[in-house]
C-alpha positions as CSV (number, residue, x, y, z in Angstrom):
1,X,0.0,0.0,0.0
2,X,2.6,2.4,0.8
3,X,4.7,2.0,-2.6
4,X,1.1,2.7,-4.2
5,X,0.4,5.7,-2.2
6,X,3.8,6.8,-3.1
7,X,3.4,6.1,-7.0
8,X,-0.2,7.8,-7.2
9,X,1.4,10.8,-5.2
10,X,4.3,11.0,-7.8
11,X,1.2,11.1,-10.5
12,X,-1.1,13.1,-9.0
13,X,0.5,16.1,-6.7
14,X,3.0,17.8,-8.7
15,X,5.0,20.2,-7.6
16,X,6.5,18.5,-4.7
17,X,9.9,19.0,-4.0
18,X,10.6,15.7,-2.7
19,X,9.0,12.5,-1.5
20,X,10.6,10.8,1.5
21,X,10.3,7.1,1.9
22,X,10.6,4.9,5.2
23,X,10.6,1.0,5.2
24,X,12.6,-1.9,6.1
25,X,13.8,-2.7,2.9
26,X,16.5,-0.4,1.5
27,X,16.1,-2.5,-2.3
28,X,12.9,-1.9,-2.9
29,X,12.9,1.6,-1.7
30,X,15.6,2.1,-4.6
31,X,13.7,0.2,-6.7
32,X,10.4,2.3,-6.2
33,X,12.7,5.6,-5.9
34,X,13.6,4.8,-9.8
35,X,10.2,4.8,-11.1
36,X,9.0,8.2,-9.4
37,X,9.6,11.6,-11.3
38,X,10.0,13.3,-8.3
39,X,13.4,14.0,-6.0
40,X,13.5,11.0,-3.3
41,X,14.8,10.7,0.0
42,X,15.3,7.1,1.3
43,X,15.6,6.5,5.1
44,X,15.6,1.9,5.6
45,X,15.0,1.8,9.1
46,X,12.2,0.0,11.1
47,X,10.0,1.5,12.9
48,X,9.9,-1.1,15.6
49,X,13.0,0.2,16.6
50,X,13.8,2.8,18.8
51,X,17.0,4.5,16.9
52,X,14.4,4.8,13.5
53,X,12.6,7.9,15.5
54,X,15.9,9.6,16.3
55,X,17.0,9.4,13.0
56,X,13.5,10.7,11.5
57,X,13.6,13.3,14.0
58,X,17.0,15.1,13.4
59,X,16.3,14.6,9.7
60,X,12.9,16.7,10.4
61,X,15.0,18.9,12.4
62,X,18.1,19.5,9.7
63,X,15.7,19.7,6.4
64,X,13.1,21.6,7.8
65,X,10.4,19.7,5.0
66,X,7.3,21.7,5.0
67,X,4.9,18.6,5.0
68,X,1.8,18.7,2.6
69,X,0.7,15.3,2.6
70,X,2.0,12.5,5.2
71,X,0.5,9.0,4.6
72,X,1.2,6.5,7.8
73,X,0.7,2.9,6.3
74,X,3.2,0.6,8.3
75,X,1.4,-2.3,10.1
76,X,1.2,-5.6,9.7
77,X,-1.4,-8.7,10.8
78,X,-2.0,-12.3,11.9
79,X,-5.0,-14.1,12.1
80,X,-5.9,-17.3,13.7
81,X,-7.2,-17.8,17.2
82,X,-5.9,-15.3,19.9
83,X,-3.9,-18.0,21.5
84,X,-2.7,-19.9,18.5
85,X,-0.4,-16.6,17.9
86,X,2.3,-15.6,20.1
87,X,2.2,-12.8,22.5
88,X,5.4,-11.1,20.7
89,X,3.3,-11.0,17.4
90,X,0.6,-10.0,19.1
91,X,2.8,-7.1,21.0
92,X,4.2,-6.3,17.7
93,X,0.8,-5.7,16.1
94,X,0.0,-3.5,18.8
95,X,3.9,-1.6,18.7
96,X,3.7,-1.4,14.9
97,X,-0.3,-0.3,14.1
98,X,-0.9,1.9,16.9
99,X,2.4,2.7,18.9
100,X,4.1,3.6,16.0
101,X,1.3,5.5,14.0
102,X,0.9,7.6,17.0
103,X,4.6,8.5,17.2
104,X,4.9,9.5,13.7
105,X,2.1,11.3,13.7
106,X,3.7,13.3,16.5
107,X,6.8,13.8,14.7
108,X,5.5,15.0,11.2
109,X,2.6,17.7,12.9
110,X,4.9,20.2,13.4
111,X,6.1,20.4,10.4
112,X,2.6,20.4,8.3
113,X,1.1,23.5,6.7
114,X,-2.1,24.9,6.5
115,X,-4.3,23.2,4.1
116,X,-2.4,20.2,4.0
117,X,-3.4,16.4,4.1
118,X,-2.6,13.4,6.7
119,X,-3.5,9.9,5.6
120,X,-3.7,7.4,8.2
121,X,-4.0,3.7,6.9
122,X,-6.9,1.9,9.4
123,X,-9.1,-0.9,8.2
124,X,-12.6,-2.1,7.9
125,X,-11.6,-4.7,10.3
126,X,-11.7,-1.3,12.5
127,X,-15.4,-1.2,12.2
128,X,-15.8,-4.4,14.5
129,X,-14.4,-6.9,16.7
130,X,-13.3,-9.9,14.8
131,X,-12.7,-13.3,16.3
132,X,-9.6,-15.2,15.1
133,X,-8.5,-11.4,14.2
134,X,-8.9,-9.8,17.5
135,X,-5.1,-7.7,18.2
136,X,-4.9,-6.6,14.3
137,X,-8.9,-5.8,14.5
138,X,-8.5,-3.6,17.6
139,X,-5.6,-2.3,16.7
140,X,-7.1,-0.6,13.5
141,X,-10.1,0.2,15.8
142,X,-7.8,2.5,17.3
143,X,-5.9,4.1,14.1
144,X,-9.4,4.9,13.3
145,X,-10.6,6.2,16.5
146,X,-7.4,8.9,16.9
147,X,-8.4,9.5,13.1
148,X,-11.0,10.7,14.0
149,X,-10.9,12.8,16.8
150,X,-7.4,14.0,16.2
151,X,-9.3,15.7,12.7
152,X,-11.5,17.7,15.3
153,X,-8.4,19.1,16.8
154,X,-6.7,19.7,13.5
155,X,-9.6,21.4,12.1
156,X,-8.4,25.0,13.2
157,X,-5.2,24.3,11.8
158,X,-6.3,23.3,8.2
159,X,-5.2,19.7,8.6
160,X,-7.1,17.4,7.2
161,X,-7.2,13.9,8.2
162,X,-8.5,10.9,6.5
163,X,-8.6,7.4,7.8
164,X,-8.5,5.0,4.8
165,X,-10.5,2.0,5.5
166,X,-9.6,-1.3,3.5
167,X,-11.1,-4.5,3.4
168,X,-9.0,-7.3,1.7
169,X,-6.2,-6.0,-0.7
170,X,-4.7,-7.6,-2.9
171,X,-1.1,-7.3,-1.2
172,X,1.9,-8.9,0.4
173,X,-0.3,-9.1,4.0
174,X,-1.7,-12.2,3.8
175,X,0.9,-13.8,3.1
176,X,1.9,-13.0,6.7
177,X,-1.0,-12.8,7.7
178,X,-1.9,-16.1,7.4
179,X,1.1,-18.1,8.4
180,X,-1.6,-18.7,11.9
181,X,-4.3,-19.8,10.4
182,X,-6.9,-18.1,7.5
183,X,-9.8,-16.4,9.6
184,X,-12.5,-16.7,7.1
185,X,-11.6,-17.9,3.6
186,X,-15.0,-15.9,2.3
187,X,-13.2,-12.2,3.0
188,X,-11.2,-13.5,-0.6
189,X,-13.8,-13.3,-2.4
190,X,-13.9,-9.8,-1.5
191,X,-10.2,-9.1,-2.3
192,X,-9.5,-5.4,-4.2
193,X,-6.7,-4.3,-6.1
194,X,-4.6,-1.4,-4.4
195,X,-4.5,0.7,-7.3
196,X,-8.1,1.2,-7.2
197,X,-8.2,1.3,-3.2
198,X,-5.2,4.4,-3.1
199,X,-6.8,6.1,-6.1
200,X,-10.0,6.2,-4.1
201,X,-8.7,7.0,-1.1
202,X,-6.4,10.1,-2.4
203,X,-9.8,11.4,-4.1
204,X,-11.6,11.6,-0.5
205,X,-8.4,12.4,1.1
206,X,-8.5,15.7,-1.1
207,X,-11.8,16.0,-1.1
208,X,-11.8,16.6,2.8
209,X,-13.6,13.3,3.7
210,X,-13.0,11.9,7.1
211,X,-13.1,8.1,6.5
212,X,-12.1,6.3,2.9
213,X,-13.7,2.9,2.4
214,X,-13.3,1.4,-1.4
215,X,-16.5,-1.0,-2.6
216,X,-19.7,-1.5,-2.1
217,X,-19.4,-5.1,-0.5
218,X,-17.1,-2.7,2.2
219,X,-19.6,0.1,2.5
220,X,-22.3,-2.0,2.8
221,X,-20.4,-3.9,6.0
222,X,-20.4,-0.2,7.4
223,X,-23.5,0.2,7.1
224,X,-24.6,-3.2,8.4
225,X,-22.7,-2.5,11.5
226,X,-24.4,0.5,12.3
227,X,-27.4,-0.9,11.7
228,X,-27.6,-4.7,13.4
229,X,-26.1,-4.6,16.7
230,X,-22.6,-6.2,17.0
231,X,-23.2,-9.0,19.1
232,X,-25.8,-10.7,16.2
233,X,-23.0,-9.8,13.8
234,X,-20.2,-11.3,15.6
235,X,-22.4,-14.4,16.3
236,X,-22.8,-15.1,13.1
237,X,-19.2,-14.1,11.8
238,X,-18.6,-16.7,14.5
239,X,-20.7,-19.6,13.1
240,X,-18.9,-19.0,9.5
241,X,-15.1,-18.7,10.7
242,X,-15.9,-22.1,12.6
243,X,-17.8,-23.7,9.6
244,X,-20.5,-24.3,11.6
């Protein structure tokens, strides 16, 4: 999701001096960084890891980057029951998805203008609890709660932010994501490709919209949940995850 975001950026906002790129892998960040037009900066570091802030924040603090759009898309999942995965996946689900959203977020506000955008990457899986998905479930519960509210705060100051809310994509996740089990071999079915769910969510993103959810099967969950209360839904999402 995050090399789309950075392709359709490239397309779409021109005029940017630069785009800067954080992930793991330092090859594909060159790789990526030679199909953009735009001037890149490459940091590989890991946001798991303590020294990755330090280094983000005294490269904010040298460059002094006036910051029109920021997109925070690093998380990762597992599915299967809540004891079948181990508590340092678990942790790490929580450290990467929230922890880390929430300190990058701190470090890039400072130095966003007026009338600029922040994307923060949730999910539908946000929407509602999910058994044999609980951590990674909750987890986006919460990128989409501080969404949210922090877009309230942010409102005086021109910022807008935009949750973007996924269902299955067709992405490198699940092929982590399932290496504890498959929660519910139906949610395939409803698998989208990330071109379409980035170009979507870049036109509500600039279109001021507070949440970005691609499809109608999605939408239609959205709606459902706000509709039939969650312990019917969960029951049932229960039933079908068990095959029974």
């Amino acid at each position: 999701m995050g090399e789309e975001f950075a392709r359709q950026i490239d397309q779409k906002c021109l005029g940017l001096d630069e785009i800067w790129l954080i992930a793991r892998r330092k090859d594909r960040l060159e790789q990526l960084s030679d199909k953009l037009t735009c001037p890149v900066k490459i940091f590989d570091l890991d946001l798991l890891k303590e020294d990755s802030y330090f280094a983000i924040k005294n490269a904010l603090k040298t460059y002094q980057p006036v910051i029109c759009i920021a997109v925070n898309c690093a998380g990762y999942g597992k599915t299967g029951p809540f004891t079948a995965i181990s508590e340092a996946d678990s942790v790490g689900m929580i450290d990467l998805n929230c922890r880390a959203l929430t300190r990058m977020t701190y470090l890039l506000l400072p130095y966003m203008r007026r009338k600029s955008y922040l994307i923060q990457v949730a999910s539908v899986a946000g929407i509602l609890p999910q058994p044999n998905f609980a951590v990674y479930a909750a987890s986006k519960a919460y990128v989409l709660s501080l969404s949210r509210a922090l877009r309230e705060e942010l409102r005086s100051d021109m910022i807008s932010v935009t949750a973007v809310c996924p269902g299955p994509v067709s992405t490198d996740f699940f092929s982590v994501a399932e290496e504890t089990g498959s929660p519910f071999a139906l949610k395939k079915y409803f698998m989208a490709q990330k071109e379409k769910v980035v170009k979507k969510a870049l036109r509500d993103t600039f279109a001021g919209k507070d949440v970005s959810v691609y499809g109608l099967s999605m939408k239609a969950l959205r709606l459902l949940v706000k509709i039939v209360p969650q312990k019917i839904i969960l029951f049932i999402y229960g039933k079908l995850c068990r095959g029974t």
